[in-house]
SERO-4910 file (N, C-alpha, C, O; in steps of 0.05 Angstrom, whole numbers):
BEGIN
 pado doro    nc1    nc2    nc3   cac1   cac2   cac3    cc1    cc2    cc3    oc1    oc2    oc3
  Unk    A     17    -23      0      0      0      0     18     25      0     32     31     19
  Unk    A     17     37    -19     25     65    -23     29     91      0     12    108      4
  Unk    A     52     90     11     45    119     43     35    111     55     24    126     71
  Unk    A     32     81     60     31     66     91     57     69    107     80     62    101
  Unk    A     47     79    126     70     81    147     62     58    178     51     67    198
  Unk    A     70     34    177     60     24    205     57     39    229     80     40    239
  Unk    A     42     49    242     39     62    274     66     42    294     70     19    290
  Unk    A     74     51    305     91     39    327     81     63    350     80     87    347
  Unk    A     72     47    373     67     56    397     92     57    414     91     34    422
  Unk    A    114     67    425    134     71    441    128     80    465    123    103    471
  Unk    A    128     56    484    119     58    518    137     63    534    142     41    544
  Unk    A    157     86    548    176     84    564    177    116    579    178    137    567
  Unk    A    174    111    610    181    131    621    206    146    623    206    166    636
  Unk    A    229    137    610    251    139    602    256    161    584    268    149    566
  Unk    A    254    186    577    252    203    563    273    204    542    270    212    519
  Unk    A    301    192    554    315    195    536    320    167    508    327    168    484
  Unk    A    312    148    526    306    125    524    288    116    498    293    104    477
  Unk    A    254    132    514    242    140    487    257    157    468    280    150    461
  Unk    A    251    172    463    264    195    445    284    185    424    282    190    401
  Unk    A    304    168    436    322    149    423    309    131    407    317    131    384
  Unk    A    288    112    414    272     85    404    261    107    378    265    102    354
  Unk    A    248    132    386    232    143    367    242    157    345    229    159    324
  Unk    A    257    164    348    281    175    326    287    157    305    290    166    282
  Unk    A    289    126    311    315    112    298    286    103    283    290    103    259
  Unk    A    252     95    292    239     97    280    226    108    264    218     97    244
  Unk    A    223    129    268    215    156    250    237    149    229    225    144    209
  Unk    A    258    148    226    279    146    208    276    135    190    275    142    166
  Unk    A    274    113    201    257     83    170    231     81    165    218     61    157
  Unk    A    223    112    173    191    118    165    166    101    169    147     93    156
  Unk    A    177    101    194    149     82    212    141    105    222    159    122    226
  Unk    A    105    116    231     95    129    247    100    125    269     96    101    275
  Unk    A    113    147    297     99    133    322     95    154    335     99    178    333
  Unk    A     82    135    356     66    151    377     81    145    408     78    124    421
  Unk    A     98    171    416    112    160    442     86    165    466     66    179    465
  Unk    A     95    150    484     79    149    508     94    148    527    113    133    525
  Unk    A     92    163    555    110    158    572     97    151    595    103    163    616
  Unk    A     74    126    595     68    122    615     51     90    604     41     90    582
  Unk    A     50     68    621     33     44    609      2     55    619    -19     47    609
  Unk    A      4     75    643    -28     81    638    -44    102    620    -68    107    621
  Unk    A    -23    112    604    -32    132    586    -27    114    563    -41    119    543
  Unk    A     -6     92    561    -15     77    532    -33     64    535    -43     57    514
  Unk    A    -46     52    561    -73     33    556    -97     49    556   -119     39    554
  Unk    A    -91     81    559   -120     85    552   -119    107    520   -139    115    509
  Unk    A   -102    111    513   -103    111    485    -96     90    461   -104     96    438
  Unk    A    -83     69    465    -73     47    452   -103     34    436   -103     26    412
  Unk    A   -123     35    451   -155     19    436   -165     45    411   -181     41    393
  Unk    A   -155     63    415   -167     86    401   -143     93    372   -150    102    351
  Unk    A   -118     87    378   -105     87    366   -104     65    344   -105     68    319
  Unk    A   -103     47    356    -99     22    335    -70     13    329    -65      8    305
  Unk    A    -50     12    346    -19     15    326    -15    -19    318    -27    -40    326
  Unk    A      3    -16    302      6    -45    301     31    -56    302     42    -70    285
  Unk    A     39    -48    326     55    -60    340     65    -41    364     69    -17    364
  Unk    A     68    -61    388     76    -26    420     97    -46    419     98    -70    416
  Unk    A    122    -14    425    154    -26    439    155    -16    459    152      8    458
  Unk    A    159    -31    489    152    -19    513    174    -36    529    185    -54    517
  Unk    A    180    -32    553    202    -50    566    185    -70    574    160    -71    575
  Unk    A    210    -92    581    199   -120    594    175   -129    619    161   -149    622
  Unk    A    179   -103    635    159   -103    659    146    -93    653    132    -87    672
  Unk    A    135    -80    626    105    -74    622     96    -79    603     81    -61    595
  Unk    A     97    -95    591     88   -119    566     65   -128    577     43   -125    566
  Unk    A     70   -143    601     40   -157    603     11   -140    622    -11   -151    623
  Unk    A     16   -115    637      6    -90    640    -18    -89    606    -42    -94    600
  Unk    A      7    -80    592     -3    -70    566    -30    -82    550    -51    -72    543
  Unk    A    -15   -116    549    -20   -134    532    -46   -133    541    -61   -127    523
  Unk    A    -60   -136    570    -81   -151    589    -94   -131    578   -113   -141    565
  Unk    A    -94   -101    574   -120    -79    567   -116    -74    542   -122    -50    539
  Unk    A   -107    -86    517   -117    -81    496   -142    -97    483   -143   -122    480
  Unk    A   -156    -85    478   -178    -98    458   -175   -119    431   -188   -139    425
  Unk    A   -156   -107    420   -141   -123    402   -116   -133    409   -101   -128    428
  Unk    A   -115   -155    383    -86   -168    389    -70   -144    371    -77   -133    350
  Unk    A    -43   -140    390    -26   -121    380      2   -139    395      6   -149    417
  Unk    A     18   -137    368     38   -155    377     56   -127    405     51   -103    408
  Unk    A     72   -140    414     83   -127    439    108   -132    434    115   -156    430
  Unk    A    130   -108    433    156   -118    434    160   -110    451    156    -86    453
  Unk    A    175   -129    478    193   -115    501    224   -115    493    237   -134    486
  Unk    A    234    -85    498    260    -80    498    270    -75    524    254    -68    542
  Unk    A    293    -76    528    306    -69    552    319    -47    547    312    -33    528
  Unk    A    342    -40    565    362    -13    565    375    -18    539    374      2    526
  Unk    A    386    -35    528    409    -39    508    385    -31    474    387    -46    455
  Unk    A    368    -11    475    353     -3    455    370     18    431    364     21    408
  Unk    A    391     27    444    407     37    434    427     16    407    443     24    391
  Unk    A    416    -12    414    429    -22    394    411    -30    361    406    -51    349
  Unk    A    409     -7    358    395      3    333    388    -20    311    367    -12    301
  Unk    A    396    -41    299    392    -61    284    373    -86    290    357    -97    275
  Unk    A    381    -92    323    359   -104    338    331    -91    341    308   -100    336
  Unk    A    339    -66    353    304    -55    348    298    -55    316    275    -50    308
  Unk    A    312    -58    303    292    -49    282    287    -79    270    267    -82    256
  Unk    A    301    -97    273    299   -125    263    276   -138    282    264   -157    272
  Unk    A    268   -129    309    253   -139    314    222   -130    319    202   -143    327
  Unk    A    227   -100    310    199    -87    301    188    -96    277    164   -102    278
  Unk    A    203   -101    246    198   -111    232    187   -134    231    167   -140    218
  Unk    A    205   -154    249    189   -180    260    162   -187    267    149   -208    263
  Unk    A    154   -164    280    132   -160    296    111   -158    273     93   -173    269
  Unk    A    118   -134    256     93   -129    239     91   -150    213     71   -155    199
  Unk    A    110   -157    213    107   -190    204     90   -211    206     79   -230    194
  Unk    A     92   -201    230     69   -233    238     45   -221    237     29   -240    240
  Unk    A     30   -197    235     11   -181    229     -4   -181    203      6   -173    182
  Unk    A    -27   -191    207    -44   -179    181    -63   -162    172    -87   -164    177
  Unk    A    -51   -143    156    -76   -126    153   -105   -132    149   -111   -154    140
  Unk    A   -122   -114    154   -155   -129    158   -162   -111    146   -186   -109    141
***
């Protein structure tokens, strides 16, 4: 599809953290939407629709339990900075995704 950009949801109270994940995304022209809180991504995440959230390991399953839809979940840790992994495994993610 033509100027499809996948949504990526970015969950981290980490400002710098985020900011970093969101950059390296925006870059390879994925949309996203940072969030800096799991209770501000679970109450925009149903309204949003992204199709796919990168959020750390301890709040994956927070996330997962209040979405309405299946949305795949990538947990990253601190080492997000290693730029090929996030992006090899966001790709992954929307991989296993089908458009509807």
């Amino acid at each position: 599809m033509p100027g499809y950009s996948p949504l990526v949801m970015v969950v981290d109270s980490d400002h710098g953290r985020r900011e970093l994940t969101e950059a390296i995304l925006a870059k390879l022209q994925f949309a996203v939407a940072p969030v800096d809180s799991v209770a501000k991504a679970i109450s925009i995440a149903n309204a949003l629709r992204p199709a796919v959230i990168v959020c750390a390991p301890e709040d994956a399953a927070a996330i997962g339990s209040e979405l309405l839809a299946e949305v795949p979940i990538v947990p990253i840790g601190v080492d997000v900075a290693i730029t090929q992994a996030l992006i090899d495994i966001v790709r992954g993610a929307l991989r296993t995704t089908t458009v509807q």
